[in-house]
N, C-alpha and C positions, 0 to 999 in steps of 0.2 A: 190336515184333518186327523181328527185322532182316530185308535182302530175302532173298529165295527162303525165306521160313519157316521161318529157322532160330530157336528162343528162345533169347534170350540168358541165359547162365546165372547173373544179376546185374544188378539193375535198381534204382538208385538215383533215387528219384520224389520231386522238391518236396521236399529234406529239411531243415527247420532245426531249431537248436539252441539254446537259451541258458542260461547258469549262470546265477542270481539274476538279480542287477540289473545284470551286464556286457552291453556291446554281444553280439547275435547272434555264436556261434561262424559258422553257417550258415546262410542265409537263403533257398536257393532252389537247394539243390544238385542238380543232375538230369546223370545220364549211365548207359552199358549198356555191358558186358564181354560178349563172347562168349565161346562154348565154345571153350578152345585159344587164348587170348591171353594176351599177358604185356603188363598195366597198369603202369607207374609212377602213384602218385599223387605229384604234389611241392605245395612250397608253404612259403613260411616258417615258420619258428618258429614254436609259437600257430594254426596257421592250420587245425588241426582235421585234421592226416591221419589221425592215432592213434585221436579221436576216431569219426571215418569207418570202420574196420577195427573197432576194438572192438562199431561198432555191429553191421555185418554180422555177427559171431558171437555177440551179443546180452550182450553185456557191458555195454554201455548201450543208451539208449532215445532217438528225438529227440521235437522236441516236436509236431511236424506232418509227415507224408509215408510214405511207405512205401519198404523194403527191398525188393525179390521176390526170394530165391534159389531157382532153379529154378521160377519160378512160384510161389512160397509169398511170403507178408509174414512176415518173421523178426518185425516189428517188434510183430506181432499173435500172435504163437506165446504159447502158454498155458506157464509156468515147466517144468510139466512133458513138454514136447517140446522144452526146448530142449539138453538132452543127446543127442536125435536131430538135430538140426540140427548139432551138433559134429560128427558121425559124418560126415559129408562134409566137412569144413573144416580144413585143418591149418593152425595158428597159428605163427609165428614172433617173437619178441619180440626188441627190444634187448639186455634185459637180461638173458637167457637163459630164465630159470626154471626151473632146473634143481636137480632136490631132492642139495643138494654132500655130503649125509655118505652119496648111496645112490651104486651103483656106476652107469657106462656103460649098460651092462643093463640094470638096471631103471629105470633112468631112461625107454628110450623101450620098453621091456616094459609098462611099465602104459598107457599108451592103448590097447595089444591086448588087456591083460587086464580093461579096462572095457567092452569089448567082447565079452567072455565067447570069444575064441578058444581053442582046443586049446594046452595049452604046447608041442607041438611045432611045429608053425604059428607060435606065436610066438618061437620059438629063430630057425627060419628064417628071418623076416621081419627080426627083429633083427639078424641076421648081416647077410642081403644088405643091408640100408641102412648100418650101419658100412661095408660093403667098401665104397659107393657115396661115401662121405665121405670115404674114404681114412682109415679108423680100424678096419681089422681087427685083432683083436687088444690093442683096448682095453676086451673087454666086463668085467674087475675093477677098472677103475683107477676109481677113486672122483673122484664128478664135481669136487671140489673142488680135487683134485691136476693137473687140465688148462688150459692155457694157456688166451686168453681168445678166439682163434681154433678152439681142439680145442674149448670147449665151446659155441660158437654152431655150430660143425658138429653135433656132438649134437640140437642143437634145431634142428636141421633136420634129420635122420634121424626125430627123434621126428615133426616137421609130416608127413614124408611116409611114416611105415611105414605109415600104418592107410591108405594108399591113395586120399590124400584129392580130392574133383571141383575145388576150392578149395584154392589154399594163399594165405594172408595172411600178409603178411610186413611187420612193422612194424619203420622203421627198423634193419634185420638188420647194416647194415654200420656202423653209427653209431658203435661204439666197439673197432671191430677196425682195423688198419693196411691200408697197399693192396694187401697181399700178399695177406691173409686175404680183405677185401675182395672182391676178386675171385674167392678161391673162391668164395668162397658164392654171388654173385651167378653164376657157371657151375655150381655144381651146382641153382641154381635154372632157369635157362634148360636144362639138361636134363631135370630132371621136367618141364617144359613141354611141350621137345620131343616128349615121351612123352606128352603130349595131358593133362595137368593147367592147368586156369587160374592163373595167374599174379597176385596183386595186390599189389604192392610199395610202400609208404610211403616216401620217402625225399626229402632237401634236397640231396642231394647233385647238385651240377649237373655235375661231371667226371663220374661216374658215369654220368649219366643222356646225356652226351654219347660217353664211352669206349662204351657199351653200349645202340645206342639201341633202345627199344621203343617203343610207344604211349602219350603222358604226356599225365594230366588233372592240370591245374593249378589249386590254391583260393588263389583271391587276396582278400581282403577278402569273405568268406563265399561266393565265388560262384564255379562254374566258368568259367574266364578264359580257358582253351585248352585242345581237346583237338587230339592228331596221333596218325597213324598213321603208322607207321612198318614196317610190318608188314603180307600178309593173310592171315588166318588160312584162308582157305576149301582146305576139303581136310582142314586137321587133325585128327587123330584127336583126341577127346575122353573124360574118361573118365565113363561113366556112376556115375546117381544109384543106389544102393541100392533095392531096393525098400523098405526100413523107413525110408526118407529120411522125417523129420518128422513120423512116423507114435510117437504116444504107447505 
């Protein structure tokens, strides 16, 4: 627990990994994210960030150690709580995932509607996250016909409409130019600002220098450096749900 008892909202304890008979992805990964931090994780090619991020929203599993978000072991959750555990975490991917023959709309409409919200509630939320992307006015345009910067912004409206305590951001700028690039990584540091955690995957060493935050580095299975670059104390954070992980 960090000082003056704050819990960190993200506890990565002794975690390792291995596929078959390849060397350890991870062998003794251990570090803590607080409320209201924006992490970089870097690290070469292969070096298990994606890995690390997928675990936290339980898309995989490691082979020894515990996850705690908010207190909870994700890595101990029963299959069925683990669509509550989503419910706080918003995902960002490389490579968008974006369903391309359905529109803007319902692209990031259905994480509110798996959520059982009111459709007016979700007209709303939808709108103001487009306006926040600088895409009002694309809720028809079918996600396929969008450049490859307009639809990594979409999947970042989608990460952050449902108002997540968490947003995970794997590699988001990997295959955008440094135009794009940049947005996303500023309209990321402003849902932060706004008291959302921050956890960003990425190799990008210009990036991570243009834009500095707090980086944990996996170097050969193990964390190699963490810095602070940042303090977060004061920052507004956004609370857990009451139905956080609760079946």
């Amino acid at each position: 627990m960090a000082a003056g008892g704050t819990q960190p909202i993200l506890e990565i304890r002794h975690v390792s990994k291995r596929y078959r008979a390849a060397k350890p992805l991870f062998r003794d990964v251990t570090f803590e994210v607080q409320p209201g931090e924006f992490v970089y994780v870097t690290g070469p090619s292969g070096s298990g960030k994606s890995t690390l991020l997928r675990m936290v929203y339980r898309a995989e599993t490691a082979d020894t150690g515990s996850i705690l978000f908010c207190g909870k072991d994700v890595l101990a959750l029963s299959p069925g709580a683990v669509p509550y555990l989503r419910r706080n975490i918003g995902v960002i991917l490389q490579d968008f995932k974006l369903i391309h023959e359905e529109s803007v709309y319902d692209n990031i409409a259905l994480a509110l509607e798996i959520l059982g919200l009111p459709q007016r509630e979700i007209y709303d939320r939808v709108r103001q996250a487009l306006d926040r992307v600088g895409l009002a006015g694309y809720e028809d345009v079918r996600a396929a016909d969008l450049s490859g910067g307009e639809q990594q912004r979409v999947a970042v409206a989608r990460a952050v409409v449902t108002r997540p305590s968490l947003v995970l951001a794997d590699e988001p700028t990997g295959n955008l130019d440094a135009g794009n690039a940049a947005m996303v990584v500023s309209l990321l540091e402003e849902v932060n600002a706004e008291g959302t955690t921050v956890l960003l995957a990425t190799h990008d060493n210009m990036l991570i220098a243009a834009r500095p935050h707090r980086t944990v580095a996996l170097v050969d299975g193990v964390v190699d450096e963490i810095t602070r670059a940042r303090a977060v104390e004061g920052v507004r954070y956004r609370g857990i749900s009451q139905e956080a992980l609760q079946p």
